[in-house]
C-alpha atoms as one frame of an Amber mdcrd trajectory, in Angstrom:
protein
  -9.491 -16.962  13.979 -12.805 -17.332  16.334 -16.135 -16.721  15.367 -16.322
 -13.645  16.889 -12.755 -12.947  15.251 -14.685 -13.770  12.089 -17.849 -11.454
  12.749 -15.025  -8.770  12.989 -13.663  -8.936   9.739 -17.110  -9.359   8.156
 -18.458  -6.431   9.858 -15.129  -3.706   9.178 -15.734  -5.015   5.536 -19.022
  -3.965   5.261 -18.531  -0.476   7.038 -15.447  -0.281   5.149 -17.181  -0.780
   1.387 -19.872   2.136   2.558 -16.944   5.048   3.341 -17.722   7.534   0.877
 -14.013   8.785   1.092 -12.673   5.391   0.246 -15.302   5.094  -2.427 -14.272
   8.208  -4.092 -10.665   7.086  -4.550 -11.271   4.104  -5.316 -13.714   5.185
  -8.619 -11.045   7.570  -9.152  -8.133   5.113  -9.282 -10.573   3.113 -11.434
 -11.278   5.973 -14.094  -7.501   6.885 -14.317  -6.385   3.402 -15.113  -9.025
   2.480 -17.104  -8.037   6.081 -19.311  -4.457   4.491 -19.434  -5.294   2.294
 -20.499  -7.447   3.097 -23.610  -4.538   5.618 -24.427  -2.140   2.646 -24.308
  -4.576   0.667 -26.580  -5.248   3.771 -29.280  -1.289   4.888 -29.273   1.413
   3.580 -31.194   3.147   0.176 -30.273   5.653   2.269 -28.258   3.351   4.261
 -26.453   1.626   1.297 -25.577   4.321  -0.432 -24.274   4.371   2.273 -21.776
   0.779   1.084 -20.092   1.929  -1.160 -17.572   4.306   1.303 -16.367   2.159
   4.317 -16.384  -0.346   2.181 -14.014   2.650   0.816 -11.987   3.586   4.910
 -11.393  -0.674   5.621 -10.841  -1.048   2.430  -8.719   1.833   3.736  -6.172
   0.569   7.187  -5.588  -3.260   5.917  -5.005  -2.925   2.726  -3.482  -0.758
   4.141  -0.552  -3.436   6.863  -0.441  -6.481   4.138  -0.814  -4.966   1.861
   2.230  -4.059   5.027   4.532  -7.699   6.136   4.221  -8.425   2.379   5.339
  -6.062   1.806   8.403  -6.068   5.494  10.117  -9.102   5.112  12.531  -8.924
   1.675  12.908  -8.141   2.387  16.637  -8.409   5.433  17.390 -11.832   6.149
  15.529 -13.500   3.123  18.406 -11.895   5.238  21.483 -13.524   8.603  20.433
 -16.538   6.451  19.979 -16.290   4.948  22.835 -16.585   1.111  21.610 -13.366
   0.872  21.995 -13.566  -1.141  25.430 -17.092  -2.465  24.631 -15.231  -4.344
  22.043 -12.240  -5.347  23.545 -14.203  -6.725  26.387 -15.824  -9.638  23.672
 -14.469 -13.001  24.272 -11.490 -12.124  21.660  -7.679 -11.433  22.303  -6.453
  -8.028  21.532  -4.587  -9.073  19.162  -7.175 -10.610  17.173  -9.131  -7.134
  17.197  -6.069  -6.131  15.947  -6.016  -8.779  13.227  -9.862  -8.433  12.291
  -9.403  -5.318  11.217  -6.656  -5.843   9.264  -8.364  -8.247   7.089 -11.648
  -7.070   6.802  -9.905  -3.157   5.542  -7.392  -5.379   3.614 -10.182  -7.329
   1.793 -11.732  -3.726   1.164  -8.352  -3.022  -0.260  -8.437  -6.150  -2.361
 -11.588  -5.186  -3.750 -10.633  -1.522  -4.574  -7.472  -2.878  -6.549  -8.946
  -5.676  -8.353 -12.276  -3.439  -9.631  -9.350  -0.122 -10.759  -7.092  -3.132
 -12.295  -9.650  -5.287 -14.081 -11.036  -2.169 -15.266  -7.929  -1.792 -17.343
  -7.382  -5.251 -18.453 -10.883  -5.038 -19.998 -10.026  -2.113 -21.721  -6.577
  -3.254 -22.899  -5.120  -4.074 -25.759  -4.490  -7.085 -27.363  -1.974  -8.933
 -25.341  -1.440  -6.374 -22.698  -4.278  -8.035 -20.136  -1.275 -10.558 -19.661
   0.916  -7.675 -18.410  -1.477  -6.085 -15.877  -2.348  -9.140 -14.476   0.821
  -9.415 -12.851   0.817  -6.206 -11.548  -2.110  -7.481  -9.334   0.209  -9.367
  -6.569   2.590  -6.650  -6.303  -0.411  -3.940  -5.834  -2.110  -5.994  -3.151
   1.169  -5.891  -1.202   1.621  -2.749  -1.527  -1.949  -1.793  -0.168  -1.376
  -4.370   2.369   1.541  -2.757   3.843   0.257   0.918   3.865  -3.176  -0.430
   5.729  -0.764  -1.802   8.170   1.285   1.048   8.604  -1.952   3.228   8.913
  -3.059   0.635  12.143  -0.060   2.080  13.440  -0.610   5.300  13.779  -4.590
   4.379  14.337  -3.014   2.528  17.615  -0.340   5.354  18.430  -2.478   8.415
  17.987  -4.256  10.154  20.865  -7.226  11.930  18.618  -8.657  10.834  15.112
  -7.936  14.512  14.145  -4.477  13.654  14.541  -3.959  10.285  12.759  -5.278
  11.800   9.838  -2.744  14.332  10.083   0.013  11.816  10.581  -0.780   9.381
   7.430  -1.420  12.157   5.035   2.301  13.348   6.163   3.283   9.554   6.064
   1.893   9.450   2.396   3.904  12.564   1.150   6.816  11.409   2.992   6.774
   8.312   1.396   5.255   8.388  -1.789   6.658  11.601  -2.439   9.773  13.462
  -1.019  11.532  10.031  -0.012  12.460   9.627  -3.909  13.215  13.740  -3.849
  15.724  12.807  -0.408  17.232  10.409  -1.881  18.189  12.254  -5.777  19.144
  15.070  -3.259  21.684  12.960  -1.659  23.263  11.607  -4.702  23.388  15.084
  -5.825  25.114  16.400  -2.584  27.693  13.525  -2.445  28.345  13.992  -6.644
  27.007  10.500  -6.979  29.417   9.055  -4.658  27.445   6.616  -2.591  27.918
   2.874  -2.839  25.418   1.553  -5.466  24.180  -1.145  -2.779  23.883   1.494
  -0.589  21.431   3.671  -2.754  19.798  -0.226  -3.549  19.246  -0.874   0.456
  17.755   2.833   1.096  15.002   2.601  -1.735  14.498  -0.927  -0.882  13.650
   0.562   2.809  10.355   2.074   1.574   7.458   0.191  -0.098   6.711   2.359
  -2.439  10.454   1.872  -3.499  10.518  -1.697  -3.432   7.154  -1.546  -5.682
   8.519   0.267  -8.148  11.240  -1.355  -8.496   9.787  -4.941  -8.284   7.941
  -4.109 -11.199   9.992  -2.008 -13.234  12.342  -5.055 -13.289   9.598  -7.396
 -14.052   8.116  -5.411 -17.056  11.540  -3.501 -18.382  14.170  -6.140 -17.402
  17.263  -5.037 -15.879  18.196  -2.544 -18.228  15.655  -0.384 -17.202  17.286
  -0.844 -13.680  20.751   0.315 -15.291  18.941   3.676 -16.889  17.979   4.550
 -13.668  21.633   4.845 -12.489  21.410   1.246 -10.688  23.606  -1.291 -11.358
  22.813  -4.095  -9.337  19.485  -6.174  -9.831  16.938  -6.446  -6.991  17.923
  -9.100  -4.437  16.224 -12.637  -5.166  12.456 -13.395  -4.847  12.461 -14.394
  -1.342  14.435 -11.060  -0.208  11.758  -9.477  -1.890   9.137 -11.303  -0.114
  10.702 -11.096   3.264  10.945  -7.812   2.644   7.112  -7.496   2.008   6.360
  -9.337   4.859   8.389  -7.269   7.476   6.708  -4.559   6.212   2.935  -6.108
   6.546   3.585  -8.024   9.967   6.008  -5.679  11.694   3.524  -2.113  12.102
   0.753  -5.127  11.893   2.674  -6.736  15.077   3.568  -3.763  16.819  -0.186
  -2.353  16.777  -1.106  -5.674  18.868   1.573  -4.971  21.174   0.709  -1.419
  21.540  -2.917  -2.234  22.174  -2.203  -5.239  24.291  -0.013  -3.223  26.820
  -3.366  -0.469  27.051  -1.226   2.231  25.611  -4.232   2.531  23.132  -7.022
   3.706  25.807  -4.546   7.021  26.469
């Protein structure tokens, strides 16, 4: 990346840090885990073995939300500025803008999710820090994905008015009634559907794969098997293949959106 690349990412992680809206869910996300985690440390053993995946379920409805709030006027908010050429005419590639923002909203990100989970492994009990450490990696991904698929729409969307519109949608779709879609189809078809089937469509969204990733890594398999699955996730580098498509693919297609001017419209 050039300097001015550089001066980019610096300068969307400033303005990102001071957005009062990101601030607020970020404290938020911050409070909530940290309370899970002093419940997990006061219960019983068994309730709190249930810690790391009580922050796995909070970390995939606010992290989605955290990284949407990031990525939706990444584009969009510069045109009804009007900086939008002033800063496309610096001695940078478009794709590069497109990249600079990424990483300076992504580091934002980082920060959001390391501050909510170190909050809980400071407040954890003994021998539990361990176990939300390694939720850290998957979390990051997770965020990384949604800020990319927010850049999307940023790029794609003719008014800021209207991206917002579009993520919030994109987070209930998601997040929410994607899970509700598919129990609704296993319902309709009596269970019928091929288990690799059901595997590939949760897989599909990266809230799905999250959960999942995780619930295998703290529960083992058999927690897979009480969830009506009876196939293990595919192999590590599926998984991170998987991850990548869906960082680099909206990521990728935001350049190519902006690079072709479709952005200005």
């Amino acid at each position: 990346m050039t300097r001015v690349g550089r001066a980019l990412c610096l300068a969307e992680l400033r303005e990102r840090t001071r957005d009062r809206w990101v601030l607020v869910i970020s404290i938020l996300f911050a409070l909530l885990a940290s309370a899970v985690s002093l419940y997990g440390r006061s219960a019983s053993s068994a309730a709190g073995s249930l810690t790391g995946p009580s922050l796995v379920t909070l970390a995939s409805l606010f992290v989605p939300l955290v990284a949407l709030a990031l990525g939706y006027d990444a584009i969009v908010g510069e045109r009804e500025r009007n900086t939008l050429g002033l800063l496309l005419s610096l001695p940078v590639s478009r794709s590069e803008v497109v990249l600079a923002k990424f990483v300076g909203r992504g580091l934002a990100l980082t920060i959001a999710v390391l501050v909510g989970l170190g909050a809980a492994m400071l407040l954890a009990g003994e021998g539990e820090s361990q176990t939300l450490a390694s939720l850290i990696g998957p979390t990051l991904l997770l965020g990384w994905a949604f800020v990319s698929i927010g850049m999307l729409v940023s790029t794609v969307a003719p008014r800021q008015s209207i991206a917002t519109s579009l993520v919030v949608v994109l987070w209930f779709l998601l997040v929410f009634f994607y899970d509700l879609g598919l129990l609704g189809l296993l319902v309709a078809t009596d269970g019928e559907i091929p288990q690799g089937t059901v595997q590939a469509l949760v897989l599909a969204n990266p809230a799905g794969l999250y959960r999942l990733q995780l619930v295998e890594s703290l529960s083992g398999t058999q927690a897979l098997s009480d969830l009506g699955l009876t196939s293990s996730l595919p192999g590590w580098q599926t998984v991170g293949l998987l991850w990548t498509a869906w960082i680099l693919g909206p990521l990728s297609l935001s350049a190519l959106v902006l690079s072709r001017g479709k952005a200005f419209r």
